[in-house]
N, C-alpha and C positions, 0 to 999 in steps of 0.2 A: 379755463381750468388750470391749477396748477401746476407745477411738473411735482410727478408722484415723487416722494420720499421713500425710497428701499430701506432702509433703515427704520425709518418709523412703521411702517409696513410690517416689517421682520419681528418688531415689538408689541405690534399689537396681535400679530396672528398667531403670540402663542409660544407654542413648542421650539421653534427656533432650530428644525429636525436636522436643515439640512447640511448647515456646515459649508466646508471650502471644498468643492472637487478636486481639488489639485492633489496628486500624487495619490490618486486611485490606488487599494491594496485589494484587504481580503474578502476570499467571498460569503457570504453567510452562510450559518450553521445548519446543518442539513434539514432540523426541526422544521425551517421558512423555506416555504415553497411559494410559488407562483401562478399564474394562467398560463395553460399550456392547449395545445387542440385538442388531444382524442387521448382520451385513457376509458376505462371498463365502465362501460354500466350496472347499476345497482343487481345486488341481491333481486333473486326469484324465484319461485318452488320451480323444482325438476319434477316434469312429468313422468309417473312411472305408470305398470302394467295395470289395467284395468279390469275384470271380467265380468263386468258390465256393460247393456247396451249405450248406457248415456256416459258423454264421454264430459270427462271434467277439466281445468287448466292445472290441475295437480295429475293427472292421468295421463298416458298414451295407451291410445285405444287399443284393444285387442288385434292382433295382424301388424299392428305397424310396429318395425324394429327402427324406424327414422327418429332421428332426435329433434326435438321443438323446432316448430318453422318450416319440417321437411315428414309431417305423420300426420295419419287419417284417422277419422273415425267414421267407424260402417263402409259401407260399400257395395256394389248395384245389387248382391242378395242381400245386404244388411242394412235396410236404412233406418235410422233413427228416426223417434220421434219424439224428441229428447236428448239438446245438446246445450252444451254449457262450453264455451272457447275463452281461453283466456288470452287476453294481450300482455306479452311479457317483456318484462328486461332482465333478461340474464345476466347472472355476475360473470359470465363469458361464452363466447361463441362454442355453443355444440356441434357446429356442422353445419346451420344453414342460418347464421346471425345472431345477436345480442338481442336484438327487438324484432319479436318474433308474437305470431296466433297458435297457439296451439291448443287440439289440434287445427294446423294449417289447410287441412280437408276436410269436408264436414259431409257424407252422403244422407238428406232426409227425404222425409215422405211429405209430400204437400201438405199446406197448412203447419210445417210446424213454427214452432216460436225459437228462436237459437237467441240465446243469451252469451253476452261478451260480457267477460269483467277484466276491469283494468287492475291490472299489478303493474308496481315497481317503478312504473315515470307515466307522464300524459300522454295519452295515446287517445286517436279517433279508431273510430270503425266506417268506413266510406267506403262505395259504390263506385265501381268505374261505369259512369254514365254523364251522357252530357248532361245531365241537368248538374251535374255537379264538375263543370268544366272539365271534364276529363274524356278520353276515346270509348265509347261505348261495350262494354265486356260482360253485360249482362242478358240473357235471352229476348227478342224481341216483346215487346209490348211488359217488360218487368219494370217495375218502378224503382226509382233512385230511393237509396237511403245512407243517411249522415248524420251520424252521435252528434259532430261536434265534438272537439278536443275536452276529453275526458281525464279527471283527475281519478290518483289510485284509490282503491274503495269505488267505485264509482261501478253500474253497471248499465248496459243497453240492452235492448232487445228488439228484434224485428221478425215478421212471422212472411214466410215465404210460400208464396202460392204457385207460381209460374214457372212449371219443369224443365231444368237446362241446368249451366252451369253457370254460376255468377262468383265473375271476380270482384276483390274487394280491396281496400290498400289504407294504409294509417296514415295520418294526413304529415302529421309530423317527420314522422320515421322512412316515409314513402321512398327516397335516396338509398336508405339503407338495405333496402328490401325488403321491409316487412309488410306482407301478402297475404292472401288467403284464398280459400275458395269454400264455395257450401253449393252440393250437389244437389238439386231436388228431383229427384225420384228415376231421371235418366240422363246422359249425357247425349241429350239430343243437338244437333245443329247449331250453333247460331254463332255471333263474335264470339262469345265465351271460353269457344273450343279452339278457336284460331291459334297461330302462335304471334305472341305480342307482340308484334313487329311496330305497333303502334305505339310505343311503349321504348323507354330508354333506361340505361344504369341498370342497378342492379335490382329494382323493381320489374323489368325484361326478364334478367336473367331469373328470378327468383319464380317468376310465375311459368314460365316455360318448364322447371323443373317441377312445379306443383302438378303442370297437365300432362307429361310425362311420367310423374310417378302415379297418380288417379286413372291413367291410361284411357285419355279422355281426348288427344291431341285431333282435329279433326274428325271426332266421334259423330254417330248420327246420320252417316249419308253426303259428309263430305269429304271432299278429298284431303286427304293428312296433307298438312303443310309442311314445308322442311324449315326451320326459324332461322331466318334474314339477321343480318347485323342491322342494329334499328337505329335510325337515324339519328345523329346528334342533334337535339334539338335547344328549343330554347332552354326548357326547364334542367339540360344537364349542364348546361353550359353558365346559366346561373347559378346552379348547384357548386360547379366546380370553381366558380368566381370566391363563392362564399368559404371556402374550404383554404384553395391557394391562400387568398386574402389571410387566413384564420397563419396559415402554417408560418409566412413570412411574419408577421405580428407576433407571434408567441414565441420563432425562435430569433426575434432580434431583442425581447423584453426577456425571455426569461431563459434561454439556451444558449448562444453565441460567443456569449463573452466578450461582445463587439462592441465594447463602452466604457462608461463607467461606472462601477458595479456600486451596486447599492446592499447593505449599507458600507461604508471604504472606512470608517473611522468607528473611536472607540464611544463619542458621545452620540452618532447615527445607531452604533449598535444598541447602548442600553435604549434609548426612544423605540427601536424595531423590535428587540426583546419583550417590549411594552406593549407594545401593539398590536405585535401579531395577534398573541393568545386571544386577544378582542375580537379579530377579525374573524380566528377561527367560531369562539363561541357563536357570535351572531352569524355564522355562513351554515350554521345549521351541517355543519360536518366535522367528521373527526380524522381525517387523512389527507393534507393539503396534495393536490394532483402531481407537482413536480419533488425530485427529490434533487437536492442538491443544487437547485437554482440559481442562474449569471442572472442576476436583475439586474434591468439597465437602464438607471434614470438619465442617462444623457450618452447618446448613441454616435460613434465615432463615423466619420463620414465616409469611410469604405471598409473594406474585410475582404476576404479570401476565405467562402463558405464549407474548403473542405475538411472533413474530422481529421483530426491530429492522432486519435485512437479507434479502437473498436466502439463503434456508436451501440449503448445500449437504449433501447426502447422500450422495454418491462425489466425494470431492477428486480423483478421476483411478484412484485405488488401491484403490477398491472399500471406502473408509473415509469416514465422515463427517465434515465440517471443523467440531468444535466451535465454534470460531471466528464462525461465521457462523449456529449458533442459541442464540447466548445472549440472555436477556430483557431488556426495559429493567429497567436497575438502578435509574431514578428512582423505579419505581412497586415498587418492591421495599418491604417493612417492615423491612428491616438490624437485624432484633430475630430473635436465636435462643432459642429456649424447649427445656425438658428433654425436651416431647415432640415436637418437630419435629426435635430431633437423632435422641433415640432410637430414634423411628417410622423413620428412613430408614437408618441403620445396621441396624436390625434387620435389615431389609429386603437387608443388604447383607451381614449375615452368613449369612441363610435362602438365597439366589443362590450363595453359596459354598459350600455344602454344595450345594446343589441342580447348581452347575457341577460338583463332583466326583463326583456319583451319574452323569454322562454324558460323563464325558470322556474316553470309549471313542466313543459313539456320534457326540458335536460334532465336526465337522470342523474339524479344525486350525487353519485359517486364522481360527477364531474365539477363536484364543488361551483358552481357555475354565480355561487355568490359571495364565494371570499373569492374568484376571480375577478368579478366586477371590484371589489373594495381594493383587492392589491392593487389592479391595474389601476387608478382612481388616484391611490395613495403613493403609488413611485410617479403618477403624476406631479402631483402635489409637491413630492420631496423634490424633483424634476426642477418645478419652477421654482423654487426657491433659490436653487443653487444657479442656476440660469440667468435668473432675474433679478434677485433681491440681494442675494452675499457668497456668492459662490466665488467670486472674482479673486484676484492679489490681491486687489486696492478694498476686500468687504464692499467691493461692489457686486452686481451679477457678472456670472463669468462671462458671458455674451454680449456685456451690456457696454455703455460709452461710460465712464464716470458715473455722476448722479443720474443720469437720465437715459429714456430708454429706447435711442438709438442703437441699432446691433451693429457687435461685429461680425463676419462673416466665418470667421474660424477664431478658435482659441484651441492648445494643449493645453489640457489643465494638466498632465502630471510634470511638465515644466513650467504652469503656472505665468504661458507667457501666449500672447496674441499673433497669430500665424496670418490672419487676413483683418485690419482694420477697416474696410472699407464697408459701408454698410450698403447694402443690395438691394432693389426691390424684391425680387424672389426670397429671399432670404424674410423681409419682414412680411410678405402676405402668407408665407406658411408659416409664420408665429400670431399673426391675427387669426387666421383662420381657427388654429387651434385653441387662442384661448379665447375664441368668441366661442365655439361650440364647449369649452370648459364651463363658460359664466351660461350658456343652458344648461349644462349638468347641474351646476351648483344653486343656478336660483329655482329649479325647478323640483327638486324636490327625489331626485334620483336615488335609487338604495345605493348606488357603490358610492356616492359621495360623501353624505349623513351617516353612514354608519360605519363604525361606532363613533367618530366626528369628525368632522374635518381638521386638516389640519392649517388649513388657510379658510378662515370665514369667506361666505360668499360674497360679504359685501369689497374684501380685498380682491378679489379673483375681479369683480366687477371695474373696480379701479384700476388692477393692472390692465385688463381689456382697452378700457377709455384711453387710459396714455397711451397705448400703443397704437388703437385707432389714432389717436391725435396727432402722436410720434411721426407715424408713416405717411399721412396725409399730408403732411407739411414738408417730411422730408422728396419725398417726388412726384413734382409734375408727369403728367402721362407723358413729354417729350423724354424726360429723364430715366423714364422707363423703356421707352425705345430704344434712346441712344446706349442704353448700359444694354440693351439685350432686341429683342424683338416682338413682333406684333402679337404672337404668343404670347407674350407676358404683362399685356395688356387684359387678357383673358383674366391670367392667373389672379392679376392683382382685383380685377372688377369681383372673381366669384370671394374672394377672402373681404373685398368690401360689402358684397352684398351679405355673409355671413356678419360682416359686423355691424353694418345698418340696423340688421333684424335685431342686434342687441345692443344695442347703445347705452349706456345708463342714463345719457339726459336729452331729453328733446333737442338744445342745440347743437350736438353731436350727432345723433340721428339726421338732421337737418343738412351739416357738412357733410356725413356720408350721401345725402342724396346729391348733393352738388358733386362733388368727387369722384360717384357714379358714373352722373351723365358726362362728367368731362373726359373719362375714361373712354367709354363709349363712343363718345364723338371723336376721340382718335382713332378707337378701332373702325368702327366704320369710314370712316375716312381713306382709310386702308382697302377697302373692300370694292370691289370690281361689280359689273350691272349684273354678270352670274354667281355670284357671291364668294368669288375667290379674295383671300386677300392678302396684300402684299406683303413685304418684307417679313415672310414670317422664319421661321427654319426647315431645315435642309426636309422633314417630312411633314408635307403639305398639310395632308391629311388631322395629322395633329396640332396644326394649328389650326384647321376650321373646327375641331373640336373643343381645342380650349377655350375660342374667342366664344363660341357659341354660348358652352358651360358659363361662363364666365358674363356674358350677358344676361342669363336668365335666370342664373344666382342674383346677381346685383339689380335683378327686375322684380324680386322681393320687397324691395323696400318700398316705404313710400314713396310716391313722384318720380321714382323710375321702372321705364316702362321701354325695352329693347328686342320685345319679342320677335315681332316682324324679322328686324336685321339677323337675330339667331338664327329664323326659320332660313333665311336665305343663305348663310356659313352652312349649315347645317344639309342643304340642298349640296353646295358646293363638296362639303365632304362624302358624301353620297356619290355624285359624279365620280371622285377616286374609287369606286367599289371595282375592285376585278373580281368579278362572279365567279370566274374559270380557278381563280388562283384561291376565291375564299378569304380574302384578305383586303384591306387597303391597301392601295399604291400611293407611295411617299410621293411620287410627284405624277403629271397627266402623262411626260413624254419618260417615265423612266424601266428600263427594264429589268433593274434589281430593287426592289424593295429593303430598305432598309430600318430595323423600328427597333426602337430603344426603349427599354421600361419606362421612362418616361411619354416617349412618343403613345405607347399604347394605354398608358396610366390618362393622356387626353382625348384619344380615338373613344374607351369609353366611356367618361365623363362628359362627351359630347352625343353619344348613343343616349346612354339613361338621360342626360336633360331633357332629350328630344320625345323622350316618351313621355317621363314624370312630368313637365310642363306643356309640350306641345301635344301631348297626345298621339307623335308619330307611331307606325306597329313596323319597328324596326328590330321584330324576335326573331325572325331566320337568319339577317342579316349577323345578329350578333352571336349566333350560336356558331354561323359559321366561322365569322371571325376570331372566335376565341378557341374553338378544335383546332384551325388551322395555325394561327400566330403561339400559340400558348402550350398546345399537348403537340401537335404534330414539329411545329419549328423549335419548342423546345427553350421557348420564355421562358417558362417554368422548368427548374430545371429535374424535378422529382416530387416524388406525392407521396402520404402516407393512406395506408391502408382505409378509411373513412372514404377516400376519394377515388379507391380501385374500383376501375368496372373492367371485369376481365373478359366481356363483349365489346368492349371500346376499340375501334378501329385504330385509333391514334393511344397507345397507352405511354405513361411516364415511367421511368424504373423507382421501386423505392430506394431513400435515401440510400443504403450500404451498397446499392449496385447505381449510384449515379457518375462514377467515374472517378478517377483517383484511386490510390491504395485502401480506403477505409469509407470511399462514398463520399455524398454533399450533402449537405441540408436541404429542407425542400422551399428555397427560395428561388426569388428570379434570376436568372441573369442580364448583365448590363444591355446586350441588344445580338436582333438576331437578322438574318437578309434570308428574301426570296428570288431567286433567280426563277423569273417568269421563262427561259429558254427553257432551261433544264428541270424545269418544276423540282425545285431541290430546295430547302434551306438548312441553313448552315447557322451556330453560335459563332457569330465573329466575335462578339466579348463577354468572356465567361466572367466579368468580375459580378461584385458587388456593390452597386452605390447607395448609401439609403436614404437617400431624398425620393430616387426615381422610384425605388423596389415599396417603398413603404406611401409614395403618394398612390402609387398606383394600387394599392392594396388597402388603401381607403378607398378608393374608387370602385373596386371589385365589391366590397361590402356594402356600398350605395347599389349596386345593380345586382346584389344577389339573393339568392333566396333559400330561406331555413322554414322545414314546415310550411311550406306551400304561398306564404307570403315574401313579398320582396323585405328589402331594410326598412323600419319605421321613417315614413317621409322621402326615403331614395334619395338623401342627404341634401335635399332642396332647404335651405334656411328658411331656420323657424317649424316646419314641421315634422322635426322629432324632438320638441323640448318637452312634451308630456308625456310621462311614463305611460305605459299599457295599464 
């Protein structure tokens, strides 16, 4: 293959958006907004008084003075027989959540038929019963029932014969707390009445107050329980993956100002002028979610996450004033590297697929599809400047000359190259990412097509190819050692095995499998009879993670095939489990545990491989390791309200109360220690790196779960290039 021309490239693709980064300026005009995590759900009717026996989703039933989410209708003299609940999205919390049943208590008379209608975003109506994977909450011998993720207009019905009380949960919404219960005829005995101890987040908390306020808690002849703190389990602990992941992604693209802001020039602006109003028409919305937005198509390779000002969260409009949490820019490093771009792009193209696998269930008002297109399109402008003419020389700014060897750092607003040397870690987290690009792009994805691209996919496809070809050629797996360690034999196997699965041409695919198994034949070569392996870094644990990941990424392809060896890394990392502590141990003989966002960014990328391909049931394990290293040690180092459970035994502070004069953002910190003597852990570095904070936060979104599913494919290559 030829060595790709940037230039010709630049000319055929078009627009020509993105200009020279160097000497980054202003920020855009409030009009252009971004993806950001949590702002208000849609518009919903307010239920008001009723003096009728049937209770409607416009009504709150006669007796109950509780706002949506937390009011009944009838009750043990009044039962209905004849009820209509609605499932709602409120344009904001009353009292007991945004997505909410109301009424949230239903008392009927056997046999009746209770009708749900969906309002306002996709909502299920579900049964806590095992047949539908869940702890059993509904009266003995009562059968399971499941809408299925229903769209608005849409209505269900089920007719209830078997008297108790039967809890119920929305499949979607479930995290958030949106609960229910329908009483038929007494509040006799059974799980129903118990308190959810089986049960976690604020689905626990939201249903304890349901059976509390119905006065139903242990009803029947059993002893009232008192309600337990309910274990962290897997499902919150993947909840809170998905969340963390969401907050560091959104406020390093569209809050921080830890970059270089897009658009910086006056010919970027009129093209984004141009643009936006496309993006907004086709996103099916009229109030972009962020106000004031730091877009950041190429992310400086460190920061200092605390607010310089008073952080606002609702400018008035139920949208957060960018404006007012960006970082001090002095303590910034204004040095962009190949993987602090690419780690945080990835990150931005895995959310846009991830937006469009639920843009039935998101509630509107989260814009959730001019998210996907912006994040798509600062991609886009991203690579341009990056790769094709962003540079001094109208070369990429990252790039060697003509050709597409990186550099490892550049200042673009001096225009001048801080690390020449080109790295392996540096070019497998730029394959990585524009291999998963050229799946968005040939595949047919809404944030990429629409309203167009602004780099056709058949270039996105040839920059992928050079850079597969670039990086294979530039280092043998020795040269990958010797510049770093056994770990990064991992890194580079899982970013070939994403680019195997997408090669543009058979003999490329072909060298990726050769380059594979030569990979692999180092790493295991490395690897001891219990599958420790050698020279890796200072925490053990996450390098039997990454080499693992890293093999069963690149066992994607064709003709390679390294599972066995993973399962046995993967064994090995398991041995480091300290039960007592809840965590890995960085090494077999150490007694301070030490883990760095990156460290834990590979602890679990080696967990989800082990499941998504091996089939391992490694869900307690990771629930616990992620309460412990993440909420209680303080990885994370703050949360926003979407991710409060205020039954959490381990809770985080929100941003304004995370320390400093004015708060933190809610991103990671660089690394935290467990002193196994004193069961104590400590932030020994509060900074911010974002290769570590942003790989790891692709990782969190492979192993997490929105709506009761994990991420499309659980980032294993090749299966999540077809849209839902």
């Amino acid at each position: 293959m030829k060595e790709l021309d940037r230039r010709r490239l630049l000319q055929l693709s078009g627009l020509g958006l993105a200009g020279s980064l160097a000497g980054c300026g202003s920020s855009p005009p409030e009009a252009t907004q971004t993806p950001s995590p949590t702002e208000s759900p849609t518009d919903s009717p307010t239920p008001t008084d009723s003096p009728t026996p049937t209770a409607s989703p416009t009504d709150t039933p006669a007796g109950s003075s509780n706002p949506p989410g937390a009011d009944q209708a009838g009750g043990p003299d009044s039962l209905l027989g004849d009820v209509t609940v609605g499932a709602l999205a409120l344009e904001e919390d009353k009292g007991a959540g945004q997505f909410v049943f109301s009424p949230a208590v239903a008392w009927v008379e056997p046999g009746t038929t209770v009708t749900w209608e969906i309002k306002g975003a996709a909502h299920s109506v579900t049964s806590y019963h095992a047949d539908n994977d869940k702890p059993t909450r509904v009266p003995e011998g009562a059968s399971a029932f499941d809408s299925g993720t229903l769209t608005a207009g849409d209505t269900f019905e089920h007719t209830f014969e078997t008297p108790g009380v039967h809890n119920y949960f929305c499949l979607p919404h479930e995290g958030l707390g949106m609960v229910g219960l329908v009483i038929v005829e007494e509040a006799v005995g059974g799980p129903g009445t118990t308190a959810p101890s089986d049960l976690s987040g604020q689905a626990a908390t939201n249903l304890e107050r349901l059976l509390e306020t119905a006065g139903v808690m242990g009803a029947g002849g059993d002893e009232t329980e008192t309600a337990t703190e309910p274990e962290y389990g897997y499902q919150a602990a993947t909840w809170d993956s998905y969340w963390y992941s969401l907050y560091n992604m959104s406020t390093n693209i569209a809050m921080s100002g830890n970059g270089v802001q897009f658009p910086h020039n006056e010919s970027q602006r009129k093209a984004f002028n141009e643009r936006v109003p496309k993006l907004v028409k086709n996103a099916d919305t009229d109030k972009p979610p962020v106000k004031n937005p730091n877009l950041n198509m190429a992310a400086f390779t460190k920061g200092d996450p605390h607010f310089t000002q008073e952080p606002v969260f609702d400018a008035g409009d139920g949208r957060p004033d960018a404006d007012t949490l960006t970082w001090d820019k002095s303590k910034s490093s204004k040095i962009v590297s190949p993987a602090s771009f690419a780690w945080t792009h990835l990150k931005g193209v895995t959310w846009a697929k991830n937006f469009e696998k639920h843009f039935e269930i998101l509630p509107p008002s989260l814009a959730a599809k001019f998210r996907a297109m912006m994040l798509t399109t600062v991609a886009q402008v991203g690579i341009k400047g990056a790769l094709i003419a962003g540079g001094p020389e109208n070369n990429g700014l990252l790039t060697k000359g003509d050709s597409l060897e990186l550099v490892s750092g550049a200042m673009p607003a001096e225009g001048k190259i801080t690390d020449p040397t080109a790295r392996p870690n540096q070019h497998a987290a730029m394959l990585w990412f524009l291999s998963d690009m050229t799946s968005l792009a040939q595949n047919g994805w809404f944030g990429y097509v629409n309203p167009e691209p602004l780099i056709p996919k058949a270039k996105i496809q040839q920059l992928t190819d050079g850079m597969g070809k670039t990086t294979m050629n530039l280092f043998s797996p020795s040269d990958i050692t010797s510049m770093g360690t056994t770990r990064d034999l991992g890194l580079m196997l899982a970013a070939v095995g994403w680019y195997g699965t997408h090669a543009g041409k058979s003999q490329l695919q072909s060298k990726a499998t050769t380059y594979a198994n030569s990979l692999a034949e180092a790493a295991t070569s490395k690897m001891d009879s219990d599958g420790r392996l050698a020279d890796g870094t200072e925490n053990q644990a996450a390098t039997q993670g990454m080499v693992a990941q890293g093999l069963l990424w690149a066992s994607q392809i064709e003709g390679v095939d390294h599972e066995e060896s993973a399962g046995s890394a993967i064994d090995y990392m398991l041995e480091l489990y300290d039960e007592e502590a809840g965590t890995f141990a960085s090494g077999a003989d150490d007694d301070t545990y030490r883990i760095t966002s990156r460290d834990a960014s590979d602890i679990t990328g080696g967990v989800n491989a082990a499941e998504a391909v091996l089939g391992r049931d490694l869900q307690t394990t990771y629930a616990e390791f992620f309460d412990q290293t993440f909420n209680r040690g303080r990885l994370q180092r703050a949360q926003r309200p979407p991710s409060t459970d205020e039954k959490a035994a381990e809770k985080l502070p929100l941003p304004p109360n995370a320390g400093g004069e004015f708060g933190q953002a809610a991103v990671y910190n660089d690394a935290v220690a467990y002193d196994t003597a004193a069961d104590e852990w400590t932030v020994v570095d509060d900074g911010f790196t974002t290769r570590r904070a942003l790989q790891l936060s692709n990782q969190d979104i492979w192993i997490g779960r929105w709506a009761g599913d994990p991420y499309q494919g659980r980032g294993v290559p090749g299966r999540s290039d077809t849209p839902p």
